[in-house]
C-alpha positions as CSV (number, residue, x, y, z in Angstrom):
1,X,12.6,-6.1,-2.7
2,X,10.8,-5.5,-5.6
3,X,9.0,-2.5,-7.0
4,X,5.6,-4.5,-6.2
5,X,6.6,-4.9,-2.4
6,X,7.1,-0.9,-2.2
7,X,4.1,0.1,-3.4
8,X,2.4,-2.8,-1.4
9,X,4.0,-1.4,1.6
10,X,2.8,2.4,0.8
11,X,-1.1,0.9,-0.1
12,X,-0.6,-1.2,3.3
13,X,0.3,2.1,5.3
14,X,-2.4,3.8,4.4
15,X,-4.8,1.4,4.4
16,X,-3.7,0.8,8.3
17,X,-4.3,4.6,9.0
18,X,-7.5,4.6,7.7
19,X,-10.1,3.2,4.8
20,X,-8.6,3.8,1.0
21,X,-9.6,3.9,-2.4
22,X,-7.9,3.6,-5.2
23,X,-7.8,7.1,-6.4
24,X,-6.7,8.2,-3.2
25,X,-3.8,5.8,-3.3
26,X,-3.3,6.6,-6.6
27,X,-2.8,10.4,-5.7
28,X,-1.0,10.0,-2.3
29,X,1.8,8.0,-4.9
30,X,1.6,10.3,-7.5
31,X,2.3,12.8,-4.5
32,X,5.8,11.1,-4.0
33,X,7.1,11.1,-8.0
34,X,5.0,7.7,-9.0
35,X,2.7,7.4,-11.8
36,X,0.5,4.8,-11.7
37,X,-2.2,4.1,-13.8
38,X,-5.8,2.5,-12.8
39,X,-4.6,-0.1,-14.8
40,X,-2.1,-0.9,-12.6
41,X,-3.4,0.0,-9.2
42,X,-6.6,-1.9,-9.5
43,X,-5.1,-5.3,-10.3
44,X,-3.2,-4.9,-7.2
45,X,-5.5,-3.9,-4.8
46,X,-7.4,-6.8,-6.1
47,X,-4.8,-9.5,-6.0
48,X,-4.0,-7.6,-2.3
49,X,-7.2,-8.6,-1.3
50,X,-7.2,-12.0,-2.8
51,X,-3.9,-12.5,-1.1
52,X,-6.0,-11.8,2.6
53,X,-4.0,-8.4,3.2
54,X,-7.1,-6.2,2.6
55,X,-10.7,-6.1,2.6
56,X,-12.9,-4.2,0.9
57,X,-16.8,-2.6,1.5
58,X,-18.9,-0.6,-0.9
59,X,-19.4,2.7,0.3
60,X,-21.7,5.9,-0.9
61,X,-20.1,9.2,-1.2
62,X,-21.1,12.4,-3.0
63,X,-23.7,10.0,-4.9
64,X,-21.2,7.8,-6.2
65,X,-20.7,4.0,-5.1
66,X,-16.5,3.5,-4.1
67,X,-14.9,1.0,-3.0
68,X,-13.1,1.4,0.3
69,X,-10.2,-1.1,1.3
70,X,-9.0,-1.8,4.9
71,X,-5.6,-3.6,5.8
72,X,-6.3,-7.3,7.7
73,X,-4.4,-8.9,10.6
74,X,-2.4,-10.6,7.9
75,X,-1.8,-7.5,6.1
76,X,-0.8,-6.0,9.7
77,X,1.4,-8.7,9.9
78,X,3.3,-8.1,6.4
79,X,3.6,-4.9,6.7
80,X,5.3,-5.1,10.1
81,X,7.5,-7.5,8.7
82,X,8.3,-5.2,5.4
83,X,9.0,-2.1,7.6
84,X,11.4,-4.4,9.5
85,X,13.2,-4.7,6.1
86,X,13.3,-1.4,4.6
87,X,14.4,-0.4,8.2
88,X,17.6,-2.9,7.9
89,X,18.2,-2.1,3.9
90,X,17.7,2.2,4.4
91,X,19.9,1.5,7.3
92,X,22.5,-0.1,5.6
93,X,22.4,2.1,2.4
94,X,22.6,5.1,4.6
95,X,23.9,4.5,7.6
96,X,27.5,5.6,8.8
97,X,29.3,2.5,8.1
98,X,32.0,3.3,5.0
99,X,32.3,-0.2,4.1
């Protein structure tokens, strides 16, 4: 897996919990040791969504105009699958077996 496909995973999480933006996602990584950057978040939530994993809406709040991104069936779909494999790699690394 590659760094991408972890944060994709995290941003697909969320975003099946509930509506996200990217200063939210931003925080919630910068909440487990990441720093990332709007210059680097954006790009991706954008090439998410081109890629049919999200959607976004404009939204009011507090008088400012956000964007709000929601995961897709698709997205459902991949992040099933990606949980699947960081279930069989964390299980692996640090499971039991001393091989």
């Amino acid at each position: 897996m590659k760094y991408r496909d972890f944060l994709t995973l995290h941003i697909l999480h969320h975003a099946k919990k509930e509506g996200i933006t990217g200063t939210f996602i931003m925080k919630e990584l910068e909440r487990h040791g990441y720093s990332i950057s709007p210059g680097t978040i954006y790009p991706l939530l954008h090439s998410l969504e081109e890629e049919g994993l999200l959607h976004s809406r404009w939204e009011v709040r507090n008088g400012k105009r956000i964007r709000i991104y929601e995961i897709t069936e698709e997205g459902v779909k991949v992040l099933e699958e990606g949980k699947k494999k960081v279930r069989e790699l964390c299980s692996e690394i640090l499971g039991d077996n001393d091989e």
